[in-house]
LONU-401320 format. One record per atom (N, C-alpha, C, O, CB): z, y negated, x negated; residue in one letter. Coordinates in steps of 0.05 Angstrom, whole numbers, padded with zeros to 5 digits, always signed. Each point is the difference from the previous one (the first is absolute). Glycine has a CB too. Layout:
<pts>
ZYXA ...
</pts>
This chain:
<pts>
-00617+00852+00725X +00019-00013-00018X -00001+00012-00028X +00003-00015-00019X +00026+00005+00058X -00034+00033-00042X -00001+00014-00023X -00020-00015-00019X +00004-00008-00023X +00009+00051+00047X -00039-00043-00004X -00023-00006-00019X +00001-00033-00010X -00016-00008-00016X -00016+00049+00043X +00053-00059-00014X +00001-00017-00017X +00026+00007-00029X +00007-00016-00017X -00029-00018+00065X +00027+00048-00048X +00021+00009-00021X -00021+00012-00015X -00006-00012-00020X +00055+00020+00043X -00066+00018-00017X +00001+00016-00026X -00040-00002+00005X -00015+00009-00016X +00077+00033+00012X -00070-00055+00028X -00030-00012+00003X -00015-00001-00019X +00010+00002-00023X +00003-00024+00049X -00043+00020-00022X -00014-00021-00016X +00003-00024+00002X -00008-00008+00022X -00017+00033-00023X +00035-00049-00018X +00011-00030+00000X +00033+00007+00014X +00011-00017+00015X -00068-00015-00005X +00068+00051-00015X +00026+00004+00004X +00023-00018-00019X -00003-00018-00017X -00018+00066+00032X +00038-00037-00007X +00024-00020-00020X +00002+00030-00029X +00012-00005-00021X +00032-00033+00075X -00055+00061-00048X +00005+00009-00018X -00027-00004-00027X +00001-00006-00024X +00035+00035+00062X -00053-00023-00024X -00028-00012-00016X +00013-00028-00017X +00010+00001-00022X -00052+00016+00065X +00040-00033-00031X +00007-00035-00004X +00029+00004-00026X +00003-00014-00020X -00016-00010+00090X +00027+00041-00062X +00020+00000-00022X -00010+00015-00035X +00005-00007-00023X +00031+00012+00074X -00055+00021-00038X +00001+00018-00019X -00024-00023-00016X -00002+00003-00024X +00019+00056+00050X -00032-00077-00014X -00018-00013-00014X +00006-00026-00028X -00009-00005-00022X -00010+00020+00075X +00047-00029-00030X +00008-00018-00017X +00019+00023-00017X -00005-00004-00023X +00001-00047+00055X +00017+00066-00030X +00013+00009-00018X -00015+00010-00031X +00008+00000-00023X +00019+00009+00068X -00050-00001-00032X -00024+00006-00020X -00006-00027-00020X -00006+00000-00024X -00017+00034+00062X +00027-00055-00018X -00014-00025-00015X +00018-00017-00016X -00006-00017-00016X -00026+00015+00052X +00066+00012-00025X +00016-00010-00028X +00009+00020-00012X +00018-00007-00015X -00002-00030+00031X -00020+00062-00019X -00006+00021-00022X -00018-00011-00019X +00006+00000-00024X +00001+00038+00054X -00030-00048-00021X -00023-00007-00021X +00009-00032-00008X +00012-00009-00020X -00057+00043+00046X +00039-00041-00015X +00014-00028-00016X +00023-00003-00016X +00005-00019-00015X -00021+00003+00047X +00035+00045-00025X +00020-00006-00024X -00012+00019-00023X +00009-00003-00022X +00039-00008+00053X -00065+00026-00027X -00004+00013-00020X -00025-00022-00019X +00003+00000-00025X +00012+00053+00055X -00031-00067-00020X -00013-00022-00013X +00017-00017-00006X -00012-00017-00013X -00024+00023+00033X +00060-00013-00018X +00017-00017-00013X +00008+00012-00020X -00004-00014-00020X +00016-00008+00053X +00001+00048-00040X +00007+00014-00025X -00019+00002-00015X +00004-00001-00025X +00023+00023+00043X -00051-00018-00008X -00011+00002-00025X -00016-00029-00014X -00007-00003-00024X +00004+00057+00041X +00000-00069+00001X +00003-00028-00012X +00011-00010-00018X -00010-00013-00018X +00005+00011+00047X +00037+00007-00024X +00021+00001-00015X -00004+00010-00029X +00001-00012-00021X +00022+00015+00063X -00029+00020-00037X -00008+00030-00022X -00013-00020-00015X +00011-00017-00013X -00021+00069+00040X -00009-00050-00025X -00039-00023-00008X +00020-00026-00020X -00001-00004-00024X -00044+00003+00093X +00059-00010-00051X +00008-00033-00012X +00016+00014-00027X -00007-00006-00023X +00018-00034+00076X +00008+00056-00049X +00019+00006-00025X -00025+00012-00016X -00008-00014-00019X +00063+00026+00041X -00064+00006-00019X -00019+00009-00023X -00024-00017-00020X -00011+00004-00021X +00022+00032+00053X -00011-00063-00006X -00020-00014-00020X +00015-00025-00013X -00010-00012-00020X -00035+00026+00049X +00073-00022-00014X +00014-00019-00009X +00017+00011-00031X +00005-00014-00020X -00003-00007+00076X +00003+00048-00053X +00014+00018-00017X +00029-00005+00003X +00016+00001-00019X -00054+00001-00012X +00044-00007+00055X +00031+00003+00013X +00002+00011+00012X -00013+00017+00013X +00023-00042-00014X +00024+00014-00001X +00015+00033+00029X +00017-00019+00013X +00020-00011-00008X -00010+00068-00020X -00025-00059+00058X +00032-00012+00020X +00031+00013-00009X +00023-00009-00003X -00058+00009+00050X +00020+00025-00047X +00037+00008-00009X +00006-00015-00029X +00024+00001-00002X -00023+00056+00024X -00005-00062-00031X +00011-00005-00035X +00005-00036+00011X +00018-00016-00007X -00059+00060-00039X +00020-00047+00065X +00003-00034+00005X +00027+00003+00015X +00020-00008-00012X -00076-00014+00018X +00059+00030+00017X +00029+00003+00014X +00020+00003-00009X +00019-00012+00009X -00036+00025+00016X +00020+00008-00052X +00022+00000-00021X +00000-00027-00010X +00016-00014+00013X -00019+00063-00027X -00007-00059+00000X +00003-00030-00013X -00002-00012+00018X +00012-00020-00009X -00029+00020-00028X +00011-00005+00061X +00019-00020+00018X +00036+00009+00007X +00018-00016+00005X -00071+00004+00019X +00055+00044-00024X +00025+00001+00014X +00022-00005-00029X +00025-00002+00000X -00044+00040+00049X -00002-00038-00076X +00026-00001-00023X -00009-00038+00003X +00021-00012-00004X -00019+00074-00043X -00022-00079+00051X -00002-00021-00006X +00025-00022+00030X +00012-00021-00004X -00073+00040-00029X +00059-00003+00055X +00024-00007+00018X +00034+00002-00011X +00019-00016+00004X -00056+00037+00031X +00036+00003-00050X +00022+00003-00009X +00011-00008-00026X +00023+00007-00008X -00032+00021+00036X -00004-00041-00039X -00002-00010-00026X +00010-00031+00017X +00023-00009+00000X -00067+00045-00036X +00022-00047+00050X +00006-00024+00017X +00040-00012+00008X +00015-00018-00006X -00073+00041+00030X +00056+00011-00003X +00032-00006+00005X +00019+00000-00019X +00019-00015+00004X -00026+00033+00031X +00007-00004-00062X +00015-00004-00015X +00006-00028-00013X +00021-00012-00003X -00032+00057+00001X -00016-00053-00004X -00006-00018-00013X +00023-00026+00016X +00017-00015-00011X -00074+00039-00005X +00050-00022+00045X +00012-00017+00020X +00038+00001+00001X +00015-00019+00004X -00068+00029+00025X +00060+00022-00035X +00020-00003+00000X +00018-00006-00026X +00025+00001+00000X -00040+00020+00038X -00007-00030-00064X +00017-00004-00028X -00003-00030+00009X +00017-00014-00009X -00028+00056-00035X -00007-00054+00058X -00002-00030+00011X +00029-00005+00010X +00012-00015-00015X -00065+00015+00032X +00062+00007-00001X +00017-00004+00012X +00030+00007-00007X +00018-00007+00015X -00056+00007+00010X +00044+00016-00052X +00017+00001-00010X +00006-00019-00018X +00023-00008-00005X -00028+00045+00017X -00021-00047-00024X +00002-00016-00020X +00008-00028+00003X +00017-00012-00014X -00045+00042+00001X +00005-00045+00043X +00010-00010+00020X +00041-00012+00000X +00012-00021-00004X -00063+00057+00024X +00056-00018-00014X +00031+00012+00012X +00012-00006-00024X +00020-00014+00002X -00026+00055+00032X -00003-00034-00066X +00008-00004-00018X +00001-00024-00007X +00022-00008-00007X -00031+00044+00003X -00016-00057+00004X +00000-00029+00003X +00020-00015+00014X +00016-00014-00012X -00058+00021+00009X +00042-00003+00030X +00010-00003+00010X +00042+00002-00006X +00016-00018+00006X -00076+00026+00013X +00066+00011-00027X +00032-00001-00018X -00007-00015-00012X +00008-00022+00009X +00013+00059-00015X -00041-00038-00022X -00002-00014-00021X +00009-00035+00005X +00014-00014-00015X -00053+00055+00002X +00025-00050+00042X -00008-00025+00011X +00034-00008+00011X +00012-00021-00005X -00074+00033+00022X +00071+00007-00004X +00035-00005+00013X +00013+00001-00020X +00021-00013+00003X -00019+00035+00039X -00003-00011-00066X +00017-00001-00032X -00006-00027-00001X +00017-00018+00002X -00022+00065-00033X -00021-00053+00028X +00004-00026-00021X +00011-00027+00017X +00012-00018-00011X -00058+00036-00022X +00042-00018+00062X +00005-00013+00022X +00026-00004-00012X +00003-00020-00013X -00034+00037+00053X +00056+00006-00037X +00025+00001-00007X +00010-00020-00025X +00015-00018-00004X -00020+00067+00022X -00014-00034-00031X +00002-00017-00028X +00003-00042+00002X +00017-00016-00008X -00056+00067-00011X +00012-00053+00034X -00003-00025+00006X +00024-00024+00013X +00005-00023-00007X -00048+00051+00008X +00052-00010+00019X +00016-00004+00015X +00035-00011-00009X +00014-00019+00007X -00052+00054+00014X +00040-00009-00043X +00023+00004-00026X -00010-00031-00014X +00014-00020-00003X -00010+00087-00009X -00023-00064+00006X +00000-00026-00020X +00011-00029+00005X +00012-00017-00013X -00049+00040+00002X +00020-00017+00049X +00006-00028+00016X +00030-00011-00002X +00009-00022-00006X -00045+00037+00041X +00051+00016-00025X +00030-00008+00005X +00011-00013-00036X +00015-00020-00002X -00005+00068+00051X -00018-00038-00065X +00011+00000-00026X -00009-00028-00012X +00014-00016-00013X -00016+00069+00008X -00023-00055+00011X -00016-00038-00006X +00024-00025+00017X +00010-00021-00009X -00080+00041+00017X +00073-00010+00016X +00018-00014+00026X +00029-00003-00017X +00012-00022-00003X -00037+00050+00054X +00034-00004-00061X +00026+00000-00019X +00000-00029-00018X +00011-00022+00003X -00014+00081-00008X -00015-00048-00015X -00003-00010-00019X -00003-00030+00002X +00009-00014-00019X -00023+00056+00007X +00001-00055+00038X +00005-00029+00018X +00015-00011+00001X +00008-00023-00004X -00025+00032+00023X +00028+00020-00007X +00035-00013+00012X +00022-00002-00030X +00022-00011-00001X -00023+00046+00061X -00008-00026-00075X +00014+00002-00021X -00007-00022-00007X +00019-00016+00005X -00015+00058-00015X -00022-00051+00001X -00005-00027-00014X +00008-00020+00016X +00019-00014-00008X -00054+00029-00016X +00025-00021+00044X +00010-00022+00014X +00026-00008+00007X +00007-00022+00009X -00042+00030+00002X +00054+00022-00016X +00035+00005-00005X +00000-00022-00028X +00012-00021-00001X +00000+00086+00021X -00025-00055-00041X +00008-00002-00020X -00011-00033-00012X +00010-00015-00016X -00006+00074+00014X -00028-00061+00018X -00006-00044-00005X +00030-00002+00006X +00016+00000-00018X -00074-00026+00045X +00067+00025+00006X +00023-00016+00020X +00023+00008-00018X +00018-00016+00001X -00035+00020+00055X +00021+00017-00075X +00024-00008-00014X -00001-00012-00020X +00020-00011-00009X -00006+00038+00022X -00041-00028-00025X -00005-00016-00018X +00002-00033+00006X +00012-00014-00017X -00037+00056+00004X +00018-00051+00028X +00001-00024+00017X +00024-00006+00008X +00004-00024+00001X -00043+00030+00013X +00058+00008-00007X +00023+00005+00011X +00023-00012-00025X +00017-00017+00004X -00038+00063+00029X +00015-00031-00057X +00013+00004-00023X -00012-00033-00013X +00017-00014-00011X -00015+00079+00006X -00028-00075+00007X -00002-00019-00022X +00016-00022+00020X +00009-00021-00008X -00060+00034-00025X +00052-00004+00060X +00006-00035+00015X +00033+00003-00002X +00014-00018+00007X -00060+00009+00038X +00057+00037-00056X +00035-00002-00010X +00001-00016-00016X +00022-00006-00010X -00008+00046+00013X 
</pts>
């Protein structure tokens, strides 16, 4: 039992091998990495800052949307009010006149 644990073609071989082989592949990815920034003349980090200020720039942006929004929106129920005021006051002004033909009519047929 041992010798399939710590064997030749053991689980410990088989581990210490792949462990070897994503040691090396992550280390060929860094320096890939390394390679691209030096010939692109960037820095992931400097790119990750300008996304995390270009996210946050985003949400703000989203939340002056939505105040402003909100602000329209009063603006839109004021003038609604307004409209509304006029209706009753135009309706007045109806009833007023059409008071004021019937006494007129009223008065010429005295």
């Amino acid at each position: 039992m041992i010798n399939v644990i710590t064997g030749e073609g053991g689980f410990y071989e088989v581990y210490k091998n792949s462990f070897n082989e994503i040691s090396n592949a992550t280390k060929e990815y860094e320096d890939g990495l390394k390679e691209l920034q030096n010939n692109a003349q960037i820095s992931f980090e400097e790119i990750g800052k300008g996304i995390d200020n270009t996210i946050n720039e985003t949400e703000e942006l989203v939340n002056n949307n939505k105040e402003l929004i909100s602000s329209y929106e009063d603006s839109l129920d004021a003038v609604e009010d307004v409209i509304n005021q006029l209706d009753r006051l135009v309706n007045k002004y109806k009833e007023a006149e059409e008071a004021a033909k019937n006494a007129a009519k009223e008065a010429y047929n005295y």
